[in-house]
C-alpha positions as CSV (number, residue, x, y, z in Angstrom):
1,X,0.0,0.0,0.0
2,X,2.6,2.3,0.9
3,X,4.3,1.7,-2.6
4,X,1.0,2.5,-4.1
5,X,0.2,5.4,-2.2
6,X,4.1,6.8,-3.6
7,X,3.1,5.9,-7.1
8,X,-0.7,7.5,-6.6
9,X,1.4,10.8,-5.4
10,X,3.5,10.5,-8.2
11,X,0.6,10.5,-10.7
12,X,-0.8,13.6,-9.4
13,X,3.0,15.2,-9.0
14,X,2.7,14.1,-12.9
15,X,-0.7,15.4,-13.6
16,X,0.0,19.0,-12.1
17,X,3.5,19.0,-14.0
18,X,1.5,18.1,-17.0
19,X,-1.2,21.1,-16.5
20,X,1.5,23.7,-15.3
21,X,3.5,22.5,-18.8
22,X,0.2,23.3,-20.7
23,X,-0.4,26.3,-18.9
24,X,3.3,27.2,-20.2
25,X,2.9,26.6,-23.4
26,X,-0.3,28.4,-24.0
27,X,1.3,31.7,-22.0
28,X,4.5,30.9,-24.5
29,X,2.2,31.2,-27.2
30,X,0.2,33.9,-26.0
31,X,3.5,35.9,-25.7
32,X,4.7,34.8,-28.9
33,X,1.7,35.5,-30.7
34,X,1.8,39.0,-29.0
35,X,5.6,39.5,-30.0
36,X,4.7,38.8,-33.5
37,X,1.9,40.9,-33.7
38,X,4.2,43.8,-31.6
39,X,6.9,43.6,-34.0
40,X,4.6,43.9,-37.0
41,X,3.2,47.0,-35.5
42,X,6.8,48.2,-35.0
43,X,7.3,47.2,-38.7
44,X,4.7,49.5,-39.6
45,X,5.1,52.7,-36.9
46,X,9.0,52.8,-38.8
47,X,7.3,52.9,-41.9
48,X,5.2,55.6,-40.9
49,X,7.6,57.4,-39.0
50,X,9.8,57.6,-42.6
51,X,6.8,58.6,-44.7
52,X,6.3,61.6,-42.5
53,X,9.7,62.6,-42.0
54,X,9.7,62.3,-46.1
55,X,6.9,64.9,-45.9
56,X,8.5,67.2,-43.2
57,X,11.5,67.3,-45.8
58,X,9.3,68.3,-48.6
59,X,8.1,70.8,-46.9
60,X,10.6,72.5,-45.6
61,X,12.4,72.2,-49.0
62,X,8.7,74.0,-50.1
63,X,9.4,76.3,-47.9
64,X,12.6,77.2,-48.6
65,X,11.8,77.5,-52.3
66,X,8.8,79.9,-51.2
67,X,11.2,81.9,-49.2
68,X,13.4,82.2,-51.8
69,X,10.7,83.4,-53.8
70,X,9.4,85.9,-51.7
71,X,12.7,87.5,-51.3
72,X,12.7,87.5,-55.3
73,X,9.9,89.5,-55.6
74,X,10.7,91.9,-52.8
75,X,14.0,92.6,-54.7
76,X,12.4,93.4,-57.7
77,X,9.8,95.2,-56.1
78,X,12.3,97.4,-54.6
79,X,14.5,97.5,-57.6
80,X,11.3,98.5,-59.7
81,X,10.4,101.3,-56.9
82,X,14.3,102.8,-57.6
83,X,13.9,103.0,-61.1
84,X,10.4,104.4,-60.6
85,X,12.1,106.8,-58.3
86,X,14.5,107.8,-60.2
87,X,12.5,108.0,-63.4
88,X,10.4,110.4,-61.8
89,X,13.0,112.4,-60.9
90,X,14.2,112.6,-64.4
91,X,11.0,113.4,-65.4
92,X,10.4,116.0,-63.5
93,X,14.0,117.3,-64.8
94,X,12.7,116.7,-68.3
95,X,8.6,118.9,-67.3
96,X,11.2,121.5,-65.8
97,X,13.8,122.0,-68.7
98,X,10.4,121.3,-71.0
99,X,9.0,124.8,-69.3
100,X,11.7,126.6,-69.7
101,X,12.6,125.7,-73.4
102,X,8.5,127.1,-73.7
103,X,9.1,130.2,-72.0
104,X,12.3,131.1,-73.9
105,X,9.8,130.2,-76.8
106,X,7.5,132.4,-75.4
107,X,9.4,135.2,-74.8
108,X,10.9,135.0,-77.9
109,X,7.6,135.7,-79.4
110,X,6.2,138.5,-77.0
111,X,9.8,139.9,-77.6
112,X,9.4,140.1,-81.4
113,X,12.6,138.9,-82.2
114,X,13.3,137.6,-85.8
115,X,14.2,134.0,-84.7
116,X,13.6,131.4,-88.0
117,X,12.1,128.3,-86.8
118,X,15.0,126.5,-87.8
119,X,16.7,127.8,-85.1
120,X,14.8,126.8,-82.3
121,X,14.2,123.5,-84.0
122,X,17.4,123.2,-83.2
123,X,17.8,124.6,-79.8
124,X,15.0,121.8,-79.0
125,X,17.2,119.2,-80.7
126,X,20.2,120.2,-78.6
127,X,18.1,119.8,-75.5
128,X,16.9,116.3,-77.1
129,X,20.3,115.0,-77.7
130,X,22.2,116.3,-74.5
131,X,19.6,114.6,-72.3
132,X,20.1,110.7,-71.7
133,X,16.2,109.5,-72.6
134,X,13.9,111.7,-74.2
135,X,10.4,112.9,-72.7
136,X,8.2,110.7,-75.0
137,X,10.7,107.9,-73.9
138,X,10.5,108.6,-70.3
139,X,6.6,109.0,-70.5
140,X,6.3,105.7,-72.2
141,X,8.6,103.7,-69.7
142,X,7.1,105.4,-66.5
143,X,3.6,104.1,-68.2
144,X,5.1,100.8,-68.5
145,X,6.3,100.2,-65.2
146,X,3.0,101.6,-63.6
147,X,1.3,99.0,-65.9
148,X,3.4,96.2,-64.6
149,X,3.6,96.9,-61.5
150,X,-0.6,97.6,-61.3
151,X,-0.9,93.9,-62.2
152,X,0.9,92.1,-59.7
């Protein structure tokens, strides 16, 4: 009896190792399934992580290239301003030296000089051809570059 009781103990020592084994196993498998399914998720978070560090390059290189840009057109825009400044000025030059050529005109005429026409044709043609851009010129750029610069 005693060597049966010993080998009933045994089969129960057996049975529990055999349920603690199976419990081990299906935790084993639980835990592999779970890595598995972990490292596929990692798989997929790096791919995602790339794609939008991709897109943060894009954009910044978007936004360097609309910088660049921007600065473009300032630059213009000012460079567009200087010649508008300084065409005015030239104008205004040009209305001033304009009056004065059509006062001495003037007073030529209220003075009743005997002055041919060639003559002043030719003062006026002096004028013309000492000055760097003529007044038509000057009126027809200025109306350019106001025309340009109305459409942007």
């Amino acid at each position: 009896e005693k060597f049966e009781l010993i080998i009933h103990e045994k089969d129960i020592e057996l049975s529990s190792l055999d349920h603690r084994i199976k419990a081990t196993q299906s935790e084993c498998t639980r835990l592999s399934t779970q890595q598995t399914t972990l490292e596929k998720e990692s798989e997929e978070t790096k791919k995602k992580t790339l794609v939008q560090q991709d897109r943060i390059k894009l954009l910044q290189r978007e936004k360097a290239n609309n910088q660049y840009e921007l600065d473009t057109l300032r630059e213009d825009q000012n460079t567009l301003n200087d010649q508008l400044r300084v065409m005015a000025k030239e104008n205004k030059s040009l209305e001033v030296e304009n009056h004065h050529l059509k006062k001495v005109i003037e007073d030529m005429k209220m003075h009743d000089l005997s002055v041919n026409s060639h003559s002043i044709v030719s003062r006026c043609s002096t004028f013309e051809n000492d000055s760097n851009i003529s007044f038509d010129n000057l009126t027809t750029e200025m109306d350019s570059m106001l025309e340009k610069m109305s459409t942007k």
